[in-house]
Each structure stands twice: as C-alpha cells, then as structure tokens.
Backbone atoms as SQL, in Angstrom:
CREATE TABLE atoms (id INTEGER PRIMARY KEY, chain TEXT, resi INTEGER, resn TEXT, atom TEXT, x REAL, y REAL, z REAL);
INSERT INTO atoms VALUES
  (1, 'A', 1, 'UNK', 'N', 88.395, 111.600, 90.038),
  (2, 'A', 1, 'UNK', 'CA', 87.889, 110.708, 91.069),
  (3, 'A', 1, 'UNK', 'C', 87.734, 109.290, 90.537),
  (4, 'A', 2, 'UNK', 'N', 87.373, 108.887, 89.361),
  (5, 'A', 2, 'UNK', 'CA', 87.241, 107.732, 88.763),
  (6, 'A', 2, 'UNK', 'C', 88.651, 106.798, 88.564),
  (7, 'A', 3, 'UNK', 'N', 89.945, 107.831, 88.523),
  (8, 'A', 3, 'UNK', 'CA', 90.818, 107.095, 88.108),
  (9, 'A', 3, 'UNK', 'C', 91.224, 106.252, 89.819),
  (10, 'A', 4, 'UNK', 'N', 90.725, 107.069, 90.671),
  (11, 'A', 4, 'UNK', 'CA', 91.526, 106.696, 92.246),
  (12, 'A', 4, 'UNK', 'C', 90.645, 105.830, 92.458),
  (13, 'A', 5, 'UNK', 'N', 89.166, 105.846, 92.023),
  (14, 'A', 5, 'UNK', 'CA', 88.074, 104.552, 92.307),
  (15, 'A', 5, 'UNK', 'C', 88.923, 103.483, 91.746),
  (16, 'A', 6, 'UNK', 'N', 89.435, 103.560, 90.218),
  (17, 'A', 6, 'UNK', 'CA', 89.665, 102.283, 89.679),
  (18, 'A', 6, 'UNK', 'C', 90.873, 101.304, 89.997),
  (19, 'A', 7, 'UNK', 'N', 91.877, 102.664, 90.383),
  (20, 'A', 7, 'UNK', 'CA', 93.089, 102.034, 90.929),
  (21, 'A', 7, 'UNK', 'C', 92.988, 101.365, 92.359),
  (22, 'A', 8, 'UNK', 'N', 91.877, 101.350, 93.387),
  (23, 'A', 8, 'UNK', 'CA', 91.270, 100.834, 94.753),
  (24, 'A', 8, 'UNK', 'C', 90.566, 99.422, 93.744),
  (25, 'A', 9, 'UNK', 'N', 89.881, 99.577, 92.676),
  (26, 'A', 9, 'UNK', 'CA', 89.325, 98.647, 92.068),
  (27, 'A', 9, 'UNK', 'C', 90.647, 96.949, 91.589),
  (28, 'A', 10, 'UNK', 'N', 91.302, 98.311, 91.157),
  (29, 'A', 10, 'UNK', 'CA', 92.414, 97.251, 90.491),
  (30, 'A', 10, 'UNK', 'C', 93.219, 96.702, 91.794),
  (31, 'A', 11, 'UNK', 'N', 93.496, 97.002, 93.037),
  (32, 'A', 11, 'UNK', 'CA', 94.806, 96.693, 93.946),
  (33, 'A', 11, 'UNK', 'C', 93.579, 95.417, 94.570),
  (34, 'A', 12, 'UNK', 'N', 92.235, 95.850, 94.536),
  (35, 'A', 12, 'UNK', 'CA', 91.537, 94.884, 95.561),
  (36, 'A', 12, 'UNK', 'C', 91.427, 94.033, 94.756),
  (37, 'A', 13, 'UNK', 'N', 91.221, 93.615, 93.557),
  (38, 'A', 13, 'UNK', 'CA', 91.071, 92.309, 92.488),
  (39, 'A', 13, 'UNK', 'C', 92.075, 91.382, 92.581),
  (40, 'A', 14, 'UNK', 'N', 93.407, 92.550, 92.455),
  (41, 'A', 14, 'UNK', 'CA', 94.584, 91.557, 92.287),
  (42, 'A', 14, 'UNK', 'C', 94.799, 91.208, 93.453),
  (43, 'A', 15, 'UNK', 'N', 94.424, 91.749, 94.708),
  (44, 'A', 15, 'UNK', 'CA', 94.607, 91.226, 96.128),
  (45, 'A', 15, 'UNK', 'C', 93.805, 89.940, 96.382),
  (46, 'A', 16, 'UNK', 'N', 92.494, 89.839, 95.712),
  (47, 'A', 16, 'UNK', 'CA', 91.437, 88.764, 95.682),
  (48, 'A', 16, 'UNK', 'C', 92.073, 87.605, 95.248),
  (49, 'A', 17, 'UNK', 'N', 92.928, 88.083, 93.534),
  (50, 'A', 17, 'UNK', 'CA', 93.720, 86.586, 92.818),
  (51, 'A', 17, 'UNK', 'C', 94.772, 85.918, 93.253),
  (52, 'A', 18, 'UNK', 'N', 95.058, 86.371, 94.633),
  (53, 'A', 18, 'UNK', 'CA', 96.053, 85.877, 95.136),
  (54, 'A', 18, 'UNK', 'C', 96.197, 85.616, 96.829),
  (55, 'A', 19, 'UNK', 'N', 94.843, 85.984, 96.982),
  (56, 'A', 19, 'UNK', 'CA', 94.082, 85.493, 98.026),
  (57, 'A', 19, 'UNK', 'C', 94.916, 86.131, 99.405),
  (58, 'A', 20, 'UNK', 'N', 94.820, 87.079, 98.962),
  (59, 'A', 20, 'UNK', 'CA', 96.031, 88.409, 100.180),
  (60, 'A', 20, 'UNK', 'C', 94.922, 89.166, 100.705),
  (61, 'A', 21, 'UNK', 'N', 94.355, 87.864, 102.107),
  (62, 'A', 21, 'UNK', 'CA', 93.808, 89.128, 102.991),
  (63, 'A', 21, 'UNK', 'C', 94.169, 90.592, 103.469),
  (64, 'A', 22, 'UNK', 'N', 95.503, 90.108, 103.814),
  (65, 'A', 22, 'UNK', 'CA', 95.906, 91.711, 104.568),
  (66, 'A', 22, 'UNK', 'C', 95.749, 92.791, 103.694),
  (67, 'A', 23, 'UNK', 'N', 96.118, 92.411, 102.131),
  (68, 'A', 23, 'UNK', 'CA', 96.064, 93.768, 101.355),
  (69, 'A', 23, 'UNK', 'C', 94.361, 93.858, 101.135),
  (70, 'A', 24, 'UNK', 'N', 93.299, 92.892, 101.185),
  (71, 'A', 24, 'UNK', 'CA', 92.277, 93.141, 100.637),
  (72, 'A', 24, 'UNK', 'C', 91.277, 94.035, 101.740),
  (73, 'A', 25, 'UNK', 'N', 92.125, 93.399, 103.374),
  (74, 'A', 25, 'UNK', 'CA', 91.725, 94.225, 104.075),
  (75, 'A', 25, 'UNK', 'C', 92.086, 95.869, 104.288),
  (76, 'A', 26, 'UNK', 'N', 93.174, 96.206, 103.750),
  (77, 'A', 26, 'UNK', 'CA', 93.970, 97.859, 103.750),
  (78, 'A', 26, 'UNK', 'C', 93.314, 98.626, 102.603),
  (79, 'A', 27, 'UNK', 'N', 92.011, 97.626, 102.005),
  (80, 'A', 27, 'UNK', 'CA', 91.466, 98.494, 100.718),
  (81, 'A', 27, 'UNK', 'C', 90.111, 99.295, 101.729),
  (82, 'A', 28, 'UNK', 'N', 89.787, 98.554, 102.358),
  (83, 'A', 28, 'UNK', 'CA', 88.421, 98.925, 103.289),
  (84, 'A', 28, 'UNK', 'C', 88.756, 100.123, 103.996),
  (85, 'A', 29, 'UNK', 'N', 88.304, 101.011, 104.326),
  (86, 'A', 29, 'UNK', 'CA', 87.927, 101.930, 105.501),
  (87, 'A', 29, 'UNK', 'C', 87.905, 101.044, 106.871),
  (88, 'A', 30, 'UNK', 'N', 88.258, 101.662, 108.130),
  (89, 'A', 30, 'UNK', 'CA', 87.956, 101.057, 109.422),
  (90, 'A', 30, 'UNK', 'C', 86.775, 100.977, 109.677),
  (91, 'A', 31, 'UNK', 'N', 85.570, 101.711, 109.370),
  (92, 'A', 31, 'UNK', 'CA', 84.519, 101.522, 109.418),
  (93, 'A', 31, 'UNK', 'C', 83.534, 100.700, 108.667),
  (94, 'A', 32, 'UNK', 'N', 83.895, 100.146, 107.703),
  (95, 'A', 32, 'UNK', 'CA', 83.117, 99.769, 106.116),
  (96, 'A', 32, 'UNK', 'C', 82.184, 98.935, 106.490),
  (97, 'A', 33, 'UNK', 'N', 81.032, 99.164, 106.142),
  (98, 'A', 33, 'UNK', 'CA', 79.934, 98.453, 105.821),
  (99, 'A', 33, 'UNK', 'C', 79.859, 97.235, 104.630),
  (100, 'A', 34, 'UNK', 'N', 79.315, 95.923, 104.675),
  (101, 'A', 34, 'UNK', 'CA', 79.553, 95.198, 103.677),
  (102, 'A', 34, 'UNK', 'C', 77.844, 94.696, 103.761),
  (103, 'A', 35, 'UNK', 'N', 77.809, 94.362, 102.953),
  (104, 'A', 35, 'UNK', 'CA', 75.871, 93.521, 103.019),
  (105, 'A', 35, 'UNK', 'C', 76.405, 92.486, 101.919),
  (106, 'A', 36, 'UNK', 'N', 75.606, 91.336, 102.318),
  (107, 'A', 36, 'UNK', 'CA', 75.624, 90.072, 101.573),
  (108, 'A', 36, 'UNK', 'C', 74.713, 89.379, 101.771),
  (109, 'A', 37, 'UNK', 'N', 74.088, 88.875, 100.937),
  (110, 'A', 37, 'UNK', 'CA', 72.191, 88.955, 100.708),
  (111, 'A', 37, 'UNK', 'C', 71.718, 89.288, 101.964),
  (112, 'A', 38, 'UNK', 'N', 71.970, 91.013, 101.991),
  (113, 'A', 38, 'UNK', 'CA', 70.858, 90.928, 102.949),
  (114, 'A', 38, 'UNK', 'C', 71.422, 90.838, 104.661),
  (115, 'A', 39, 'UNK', 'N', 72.842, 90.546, 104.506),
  (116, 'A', 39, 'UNK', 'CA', 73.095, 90.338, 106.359),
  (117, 'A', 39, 'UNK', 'C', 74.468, 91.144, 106.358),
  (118, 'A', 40, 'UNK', 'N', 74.230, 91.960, 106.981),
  (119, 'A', 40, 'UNK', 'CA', 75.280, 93.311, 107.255),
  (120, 'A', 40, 'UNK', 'C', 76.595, 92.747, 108.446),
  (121, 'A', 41, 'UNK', 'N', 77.370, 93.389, 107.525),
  (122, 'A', 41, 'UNK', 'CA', 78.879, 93.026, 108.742),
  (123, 'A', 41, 'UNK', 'C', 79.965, 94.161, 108.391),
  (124, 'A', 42, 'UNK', 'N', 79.879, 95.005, 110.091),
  (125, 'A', 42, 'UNK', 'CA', 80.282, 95.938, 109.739),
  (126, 'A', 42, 'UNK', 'C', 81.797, 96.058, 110.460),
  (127, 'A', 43, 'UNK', 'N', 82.762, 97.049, 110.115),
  (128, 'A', 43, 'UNK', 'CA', 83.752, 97.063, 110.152),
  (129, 'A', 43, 'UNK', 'C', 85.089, 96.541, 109.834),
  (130, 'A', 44, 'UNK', 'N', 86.296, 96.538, 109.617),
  (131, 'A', 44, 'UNK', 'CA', 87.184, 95.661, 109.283),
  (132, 'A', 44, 'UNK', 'C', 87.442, 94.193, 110.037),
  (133, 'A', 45, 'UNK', 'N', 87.013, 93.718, 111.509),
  (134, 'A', 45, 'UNK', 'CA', 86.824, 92.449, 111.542),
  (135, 'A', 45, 'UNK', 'C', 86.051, 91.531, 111.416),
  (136, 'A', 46, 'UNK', 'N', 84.703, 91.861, 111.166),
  (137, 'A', 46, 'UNK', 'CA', 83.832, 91.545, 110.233),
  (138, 'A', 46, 'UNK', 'C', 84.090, 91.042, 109.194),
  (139, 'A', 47, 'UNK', 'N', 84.467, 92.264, 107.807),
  (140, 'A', 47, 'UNK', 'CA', 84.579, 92.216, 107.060),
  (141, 'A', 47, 'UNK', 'C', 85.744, 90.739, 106.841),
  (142, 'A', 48, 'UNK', 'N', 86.735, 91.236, 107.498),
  (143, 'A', 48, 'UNK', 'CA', 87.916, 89.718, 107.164),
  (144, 'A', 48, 'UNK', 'C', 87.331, 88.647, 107.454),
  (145, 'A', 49, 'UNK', 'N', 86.283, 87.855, 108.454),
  (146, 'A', 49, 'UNK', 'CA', 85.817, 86.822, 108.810),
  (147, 'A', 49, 'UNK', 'C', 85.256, 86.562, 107.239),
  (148, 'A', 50, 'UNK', 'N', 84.450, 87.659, 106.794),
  (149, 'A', 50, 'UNK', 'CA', 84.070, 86.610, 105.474),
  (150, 'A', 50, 'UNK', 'C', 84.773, 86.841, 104.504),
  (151, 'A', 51, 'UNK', 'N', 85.532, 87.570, 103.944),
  (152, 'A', 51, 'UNK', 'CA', 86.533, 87.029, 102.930),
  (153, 'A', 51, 'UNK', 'C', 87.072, 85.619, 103.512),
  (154, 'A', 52, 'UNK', 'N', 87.715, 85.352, 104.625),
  (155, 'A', 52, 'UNK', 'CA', 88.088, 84.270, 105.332),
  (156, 'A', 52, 'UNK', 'C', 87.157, 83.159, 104.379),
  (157, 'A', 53, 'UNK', 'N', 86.130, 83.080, 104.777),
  (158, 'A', 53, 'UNK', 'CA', 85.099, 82.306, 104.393),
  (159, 'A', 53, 'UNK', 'C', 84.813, 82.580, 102.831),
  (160, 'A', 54, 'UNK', 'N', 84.918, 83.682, 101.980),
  (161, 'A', 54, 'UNK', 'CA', 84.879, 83.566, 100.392),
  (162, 'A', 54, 'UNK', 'C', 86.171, 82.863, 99.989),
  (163, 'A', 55, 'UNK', 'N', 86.996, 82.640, 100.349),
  (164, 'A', 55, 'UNK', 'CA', 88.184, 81.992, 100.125),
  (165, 'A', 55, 'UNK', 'C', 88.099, 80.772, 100.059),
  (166, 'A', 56, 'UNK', 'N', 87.243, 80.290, 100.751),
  (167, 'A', 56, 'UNK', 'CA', 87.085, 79.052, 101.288),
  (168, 'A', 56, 'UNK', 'C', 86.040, 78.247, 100.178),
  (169, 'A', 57, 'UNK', 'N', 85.089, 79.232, 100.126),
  (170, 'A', 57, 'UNK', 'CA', 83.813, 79.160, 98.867),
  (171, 'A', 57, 'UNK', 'C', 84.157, 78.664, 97.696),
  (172, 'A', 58, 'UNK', 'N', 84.881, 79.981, 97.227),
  (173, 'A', 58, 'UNK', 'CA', 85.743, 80.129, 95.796),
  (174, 'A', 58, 'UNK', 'C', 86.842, 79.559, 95.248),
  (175, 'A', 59, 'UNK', 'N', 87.573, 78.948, 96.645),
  (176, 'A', 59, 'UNK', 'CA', 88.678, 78.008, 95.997),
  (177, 'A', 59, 'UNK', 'C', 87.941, 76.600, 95.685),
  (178, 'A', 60, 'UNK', 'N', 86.435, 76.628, 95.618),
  (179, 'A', 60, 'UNK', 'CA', 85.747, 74.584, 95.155),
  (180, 'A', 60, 'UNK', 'C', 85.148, 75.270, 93.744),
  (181, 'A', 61, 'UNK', 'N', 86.001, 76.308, 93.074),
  (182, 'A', 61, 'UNK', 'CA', 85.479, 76.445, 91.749),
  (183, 'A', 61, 'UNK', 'C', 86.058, 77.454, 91.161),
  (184, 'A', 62, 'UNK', 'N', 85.866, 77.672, 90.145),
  (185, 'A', 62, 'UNK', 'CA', 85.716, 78.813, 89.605),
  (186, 'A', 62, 'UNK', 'C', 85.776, 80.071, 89.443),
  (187, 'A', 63, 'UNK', 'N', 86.037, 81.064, 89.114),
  (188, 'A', 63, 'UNK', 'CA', 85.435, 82.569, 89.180),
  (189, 'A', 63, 'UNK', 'C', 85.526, 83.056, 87.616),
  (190, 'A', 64, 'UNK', 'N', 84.653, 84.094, 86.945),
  (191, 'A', 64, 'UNK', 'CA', 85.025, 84.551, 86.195),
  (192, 'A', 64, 'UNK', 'C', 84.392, 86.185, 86.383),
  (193, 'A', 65, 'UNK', 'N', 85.038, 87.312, 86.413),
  (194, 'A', 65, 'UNK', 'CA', 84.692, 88.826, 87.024),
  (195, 'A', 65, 'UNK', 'C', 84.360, 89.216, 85.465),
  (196, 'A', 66, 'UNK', 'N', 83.170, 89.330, 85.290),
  (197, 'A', 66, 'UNK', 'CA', 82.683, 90.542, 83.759),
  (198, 'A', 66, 'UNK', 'C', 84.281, 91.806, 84.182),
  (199, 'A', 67, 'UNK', 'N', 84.104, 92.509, 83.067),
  (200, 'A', 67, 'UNK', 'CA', 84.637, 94.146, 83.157),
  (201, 'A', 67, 'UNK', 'C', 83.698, 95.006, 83.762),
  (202, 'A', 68, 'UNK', 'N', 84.546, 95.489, 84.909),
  (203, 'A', 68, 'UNK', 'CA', 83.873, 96.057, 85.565),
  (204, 'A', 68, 'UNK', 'C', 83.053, 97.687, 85.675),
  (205, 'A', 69, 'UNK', 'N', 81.994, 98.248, 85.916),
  (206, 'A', 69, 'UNK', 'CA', 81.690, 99.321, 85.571),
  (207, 'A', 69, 'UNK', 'C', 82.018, 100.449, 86.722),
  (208, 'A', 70, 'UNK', 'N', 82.757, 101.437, 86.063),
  (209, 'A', 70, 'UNK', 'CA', 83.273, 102.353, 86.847),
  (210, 'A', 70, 'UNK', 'C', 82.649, 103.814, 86.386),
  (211, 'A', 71, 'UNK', 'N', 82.147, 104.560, 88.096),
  (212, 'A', 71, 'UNK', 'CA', 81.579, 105.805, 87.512),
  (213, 'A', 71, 'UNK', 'C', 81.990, 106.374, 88.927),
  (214, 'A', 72, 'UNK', 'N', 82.646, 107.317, 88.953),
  (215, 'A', 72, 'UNK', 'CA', 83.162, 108.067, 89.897),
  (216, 'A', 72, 'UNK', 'C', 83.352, 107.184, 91.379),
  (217, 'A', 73, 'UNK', 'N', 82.781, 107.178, 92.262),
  (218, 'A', 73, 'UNK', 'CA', 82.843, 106.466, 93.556),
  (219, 'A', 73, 'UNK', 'C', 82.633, 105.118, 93.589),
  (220, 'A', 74, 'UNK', 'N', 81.893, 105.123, 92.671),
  (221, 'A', 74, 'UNK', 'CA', 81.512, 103.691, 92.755),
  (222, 'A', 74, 'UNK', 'C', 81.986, 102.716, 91.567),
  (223, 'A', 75, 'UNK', 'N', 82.028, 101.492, 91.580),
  (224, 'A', 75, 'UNK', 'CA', 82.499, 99.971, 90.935),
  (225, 'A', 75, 'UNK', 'C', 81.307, 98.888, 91.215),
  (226, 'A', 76, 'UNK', 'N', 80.773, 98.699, 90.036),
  (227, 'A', 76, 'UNK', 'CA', 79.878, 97.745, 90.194),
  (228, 'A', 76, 'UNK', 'C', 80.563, 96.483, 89.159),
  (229, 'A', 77, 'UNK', 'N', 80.542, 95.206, 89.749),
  (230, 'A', 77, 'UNK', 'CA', 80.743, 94.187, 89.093),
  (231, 'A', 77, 'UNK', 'C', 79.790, 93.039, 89.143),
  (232, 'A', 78, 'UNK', 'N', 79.776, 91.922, 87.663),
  (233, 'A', 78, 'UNK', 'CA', 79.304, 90.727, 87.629),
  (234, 'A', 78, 'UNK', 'C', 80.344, 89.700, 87.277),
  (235, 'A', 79, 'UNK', 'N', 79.938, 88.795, 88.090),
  (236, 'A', 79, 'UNK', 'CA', 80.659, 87.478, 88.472),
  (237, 'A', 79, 'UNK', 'C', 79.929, 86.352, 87.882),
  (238, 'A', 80, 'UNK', 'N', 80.672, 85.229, 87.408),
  (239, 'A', 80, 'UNK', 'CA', 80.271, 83.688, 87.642),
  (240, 'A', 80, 'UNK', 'C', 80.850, 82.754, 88.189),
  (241, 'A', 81, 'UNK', 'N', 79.945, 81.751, 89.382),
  (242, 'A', 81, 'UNK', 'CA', 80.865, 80.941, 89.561),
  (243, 'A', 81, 'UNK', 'C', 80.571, 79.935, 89.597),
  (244, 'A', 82, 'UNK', 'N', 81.082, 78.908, 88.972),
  (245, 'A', 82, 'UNK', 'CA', 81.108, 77.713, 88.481),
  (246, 'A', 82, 'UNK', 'C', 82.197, 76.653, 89.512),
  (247, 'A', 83, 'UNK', 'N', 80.765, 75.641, 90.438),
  (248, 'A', 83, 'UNK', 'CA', 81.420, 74.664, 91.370),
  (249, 'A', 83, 'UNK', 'C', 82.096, 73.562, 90.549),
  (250, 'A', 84, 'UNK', 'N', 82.880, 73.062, 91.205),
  (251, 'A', 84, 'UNK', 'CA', 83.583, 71.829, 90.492),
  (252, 'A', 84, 'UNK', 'C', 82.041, 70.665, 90.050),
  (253, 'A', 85, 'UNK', 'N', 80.712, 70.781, 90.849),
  (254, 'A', 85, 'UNK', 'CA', 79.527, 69.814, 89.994),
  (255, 'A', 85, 'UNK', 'C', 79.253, 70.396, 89.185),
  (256, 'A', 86, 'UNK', 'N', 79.997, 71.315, 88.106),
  (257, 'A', 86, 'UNK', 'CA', 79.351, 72.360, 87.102),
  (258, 'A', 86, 'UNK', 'C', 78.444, 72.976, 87.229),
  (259, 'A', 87, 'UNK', 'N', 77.623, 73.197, 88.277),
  (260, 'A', 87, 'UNK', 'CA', 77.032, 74.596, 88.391),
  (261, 'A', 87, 'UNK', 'C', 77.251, 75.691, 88.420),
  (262, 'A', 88, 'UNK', 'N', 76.562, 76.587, 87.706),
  (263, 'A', 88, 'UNK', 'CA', 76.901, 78.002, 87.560),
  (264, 'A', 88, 'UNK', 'C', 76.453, 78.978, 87.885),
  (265, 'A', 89, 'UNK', 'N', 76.777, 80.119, 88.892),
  (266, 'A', 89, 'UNK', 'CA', 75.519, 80.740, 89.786),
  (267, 'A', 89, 'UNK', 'C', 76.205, 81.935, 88.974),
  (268, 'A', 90, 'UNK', 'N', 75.231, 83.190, 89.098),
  (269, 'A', 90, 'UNK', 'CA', 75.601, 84.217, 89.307),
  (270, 'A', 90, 'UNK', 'C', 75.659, 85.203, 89.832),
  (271, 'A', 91, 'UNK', 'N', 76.829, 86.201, 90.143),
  (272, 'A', 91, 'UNK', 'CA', 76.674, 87.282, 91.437),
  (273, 'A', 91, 'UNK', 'C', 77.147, 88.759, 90.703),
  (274, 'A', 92, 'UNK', 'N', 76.800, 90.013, 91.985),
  (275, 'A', 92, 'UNK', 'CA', 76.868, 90.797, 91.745),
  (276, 'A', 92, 'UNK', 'C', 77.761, 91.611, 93.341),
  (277, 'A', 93, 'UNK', 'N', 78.651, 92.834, 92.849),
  (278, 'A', 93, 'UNK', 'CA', 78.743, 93.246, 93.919),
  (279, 'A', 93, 'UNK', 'C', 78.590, 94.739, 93.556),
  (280, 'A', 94, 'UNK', 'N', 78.724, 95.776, 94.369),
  (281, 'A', 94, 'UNK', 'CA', 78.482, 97.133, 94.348),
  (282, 'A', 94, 'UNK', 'C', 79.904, 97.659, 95.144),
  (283, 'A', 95, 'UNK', 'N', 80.568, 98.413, 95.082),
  (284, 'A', 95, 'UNK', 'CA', 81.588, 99.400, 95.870),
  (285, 'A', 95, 'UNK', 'C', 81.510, 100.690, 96.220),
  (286, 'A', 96, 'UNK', 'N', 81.366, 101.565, 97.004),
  (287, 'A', 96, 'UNK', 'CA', 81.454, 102.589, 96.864),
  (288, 'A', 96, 'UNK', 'C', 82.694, 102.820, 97.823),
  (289, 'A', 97, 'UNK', 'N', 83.834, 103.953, 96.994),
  (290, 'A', 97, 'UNK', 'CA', 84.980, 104.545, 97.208),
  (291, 'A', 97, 'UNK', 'C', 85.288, 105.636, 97.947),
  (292, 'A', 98, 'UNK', 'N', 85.564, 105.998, 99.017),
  (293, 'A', 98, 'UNK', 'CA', 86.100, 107.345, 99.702),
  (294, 'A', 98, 'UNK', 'C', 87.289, 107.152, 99.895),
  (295, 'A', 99, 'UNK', 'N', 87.895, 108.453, 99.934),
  (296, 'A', 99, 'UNK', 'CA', 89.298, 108.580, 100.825),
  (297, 'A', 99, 'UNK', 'C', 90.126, 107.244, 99.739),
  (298, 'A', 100, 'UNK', 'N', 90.489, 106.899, 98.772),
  (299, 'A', 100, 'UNK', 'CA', 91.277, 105.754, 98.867),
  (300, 'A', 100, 'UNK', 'C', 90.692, 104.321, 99.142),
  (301, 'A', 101, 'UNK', 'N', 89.894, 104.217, 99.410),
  (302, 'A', 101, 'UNK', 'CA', 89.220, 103.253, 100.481),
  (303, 'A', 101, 'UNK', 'C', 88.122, 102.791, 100.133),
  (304, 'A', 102, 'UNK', 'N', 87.679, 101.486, 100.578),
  (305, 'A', 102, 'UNK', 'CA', 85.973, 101.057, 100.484),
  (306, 'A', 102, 'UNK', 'C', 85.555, 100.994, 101.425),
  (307, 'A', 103, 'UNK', 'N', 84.799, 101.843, 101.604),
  (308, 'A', 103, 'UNK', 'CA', 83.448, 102.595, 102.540),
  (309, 'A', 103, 'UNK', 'C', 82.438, 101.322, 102.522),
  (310, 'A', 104, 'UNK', 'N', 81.828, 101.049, 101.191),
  (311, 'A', 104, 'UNK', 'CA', 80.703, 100.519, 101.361),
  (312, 'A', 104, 'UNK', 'C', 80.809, 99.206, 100.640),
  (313, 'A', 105, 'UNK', 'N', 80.087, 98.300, 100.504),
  (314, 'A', 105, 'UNK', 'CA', 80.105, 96.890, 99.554),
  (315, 'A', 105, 'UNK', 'C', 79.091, 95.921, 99.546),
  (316, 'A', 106, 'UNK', 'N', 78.491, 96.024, 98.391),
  (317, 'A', 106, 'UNK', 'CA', 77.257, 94.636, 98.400),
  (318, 'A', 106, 'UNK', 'C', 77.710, 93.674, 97.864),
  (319, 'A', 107, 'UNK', 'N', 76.578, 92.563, 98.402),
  (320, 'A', 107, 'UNK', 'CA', 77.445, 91.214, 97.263),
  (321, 'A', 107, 'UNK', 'C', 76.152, 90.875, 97.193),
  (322, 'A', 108, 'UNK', 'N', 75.653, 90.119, 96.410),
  (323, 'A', 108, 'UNK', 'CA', 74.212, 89.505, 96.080),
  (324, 'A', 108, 'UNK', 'C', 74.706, 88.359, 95.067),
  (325, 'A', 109, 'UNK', 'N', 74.154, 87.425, 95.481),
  (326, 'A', 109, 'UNK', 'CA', 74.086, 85.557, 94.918),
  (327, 'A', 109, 'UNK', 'C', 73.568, 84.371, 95.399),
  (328, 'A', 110, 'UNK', 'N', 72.911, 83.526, 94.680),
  (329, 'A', 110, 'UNK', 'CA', 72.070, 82.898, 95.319),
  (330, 'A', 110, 'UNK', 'C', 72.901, 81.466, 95.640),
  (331, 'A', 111, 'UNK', 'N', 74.556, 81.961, 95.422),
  (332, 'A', 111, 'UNK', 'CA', 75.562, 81.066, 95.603),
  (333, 'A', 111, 'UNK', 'C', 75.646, 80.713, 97.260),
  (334, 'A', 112, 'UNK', 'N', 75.405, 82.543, 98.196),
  (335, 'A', 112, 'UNK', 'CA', 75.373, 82.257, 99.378),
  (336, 'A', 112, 'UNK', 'C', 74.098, 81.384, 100.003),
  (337, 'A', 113, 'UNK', 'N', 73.567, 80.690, 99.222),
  (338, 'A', 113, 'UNK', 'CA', 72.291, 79.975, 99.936),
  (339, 'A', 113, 'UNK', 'C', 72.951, 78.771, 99.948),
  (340, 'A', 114, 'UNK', 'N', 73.707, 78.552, 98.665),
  (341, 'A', 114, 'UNK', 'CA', 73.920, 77.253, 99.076),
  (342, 'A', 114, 'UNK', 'C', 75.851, 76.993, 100.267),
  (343, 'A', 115, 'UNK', 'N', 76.250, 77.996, 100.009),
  (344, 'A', 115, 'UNK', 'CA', 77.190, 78.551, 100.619),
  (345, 'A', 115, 'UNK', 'C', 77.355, 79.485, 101.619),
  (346, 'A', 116, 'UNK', 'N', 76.735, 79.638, 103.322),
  (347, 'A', 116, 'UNK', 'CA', 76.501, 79.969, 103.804),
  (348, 'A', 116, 'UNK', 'C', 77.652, 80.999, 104.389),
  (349, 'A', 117, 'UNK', 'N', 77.366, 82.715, 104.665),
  (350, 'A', 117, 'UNK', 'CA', 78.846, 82.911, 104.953),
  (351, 'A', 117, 'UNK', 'C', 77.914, 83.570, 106.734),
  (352, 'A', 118, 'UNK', 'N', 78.146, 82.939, 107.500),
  (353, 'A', 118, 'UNK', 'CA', 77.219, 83.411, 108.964),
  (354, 'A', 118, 'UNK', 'C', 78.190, 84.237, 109.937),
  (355, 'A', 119, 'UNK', 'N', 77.721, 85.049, 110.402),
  (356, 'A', 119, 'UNK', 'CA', 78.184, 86.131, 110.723),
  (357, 'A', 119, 'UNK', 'C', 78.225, 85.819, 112.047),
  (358, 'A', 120, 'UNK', 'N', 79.503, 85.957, 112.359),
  (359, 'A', 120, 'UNK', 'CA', 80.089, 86.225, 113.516),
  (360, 'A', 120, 'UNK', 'C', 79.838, 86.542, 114.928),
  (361, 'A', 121, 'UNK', 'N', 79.477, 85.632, 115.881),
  (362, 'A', 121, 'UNK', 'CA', 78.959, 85.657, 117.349),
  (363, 'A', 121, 'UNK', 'C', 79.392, 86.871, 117.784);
C-alpha cells in the first residue's frame, strides 16, 4: 500500500512542478475533501479553484518540499516558501490515499493569511 501511496505522491509533485492542473486534478477522488487553514472545499471543482489560485501564490516565489513522509495511506509533507521580499513562511500538508487517489488533504500556513485563497461563491 505504501508503494501506490508514493507513486500518487510522486505523479502529484511532478504535476505541481509543472503546474499541470488537469493531471493534479486526476490525482483527487471526485469527492475529495481539502482543508486549508481551517476552510474546507470539497470536491474536484473546488479543489481546482484553489490550486488555480496556489499557482498564482507560488509563482511570486519560491518553493522548497522537505522529503516527504510516507506511511501507508498517508503523505505528510513540509514546505518553504520564500516571496521574492525574502520572506520565508512555513507550511505543512497532510494526504490521505484511497483507491489510487486523494481522498483527503490539509494544508496549514500562515502564508494563506497573507495570501488569501477564498472559496468559491
């Protein structure tokens, strides 16, 4: 089970570095839950509105992804990201894996305070 978590781990990263919604969206479940400090957006059009908007974030800086920790279903990672005024925040996300797929996903950073990602009318 860990190796099919990591290989969902690995297709959605490299989908991230190259900023390929469609594939980052075919990693999700139709249903997937995402939380980001705290404000839930559920399903796959949801979910694309804010990658839409992390794209947008992340291309005025930086990223650097720690190695990520893998234990059966789940992928937890740490991030830094560093704006072009050299600030450096740091984040965290959580994954959990079914079917092929991401079911579930946190993101936590106090990057989204100053980077607002608002959820969808």
């Amino acid at each position: 089970m860990a190796q099919a978590t990591a290989d969902v781990w690995q297709r959605h990263i490299d989908a991230w570095g190259k900023r390929d919604l469609d594939a980052i969206m075919s990693d999700y479940r139709e249903n997937a839950v995402l939380v980001l400090n705290n404000q839930t957006y559920e399903g796959r059009p949801e979910i694309r509105k804010v990658f839409q908007r992390l794209f947008e974030i992340f291309d005025q800086g930086e990223q650097r992804v720690d190695t990520p920790t893998i234990k059966d279903r789940l992928v937890y990672i740490t991030w830094h990201f560093t704006s072009r005024g050299q600030q450096t925040l740091f984040g965290t996300d959580t994954f959990v894996v079914e079917d092929n797929a991401i079911s579930y996903q946190t993101i936590a950073s106090p990057l989204f305070d100053e980077y607002p990602v608002p959820k969808a009318p």
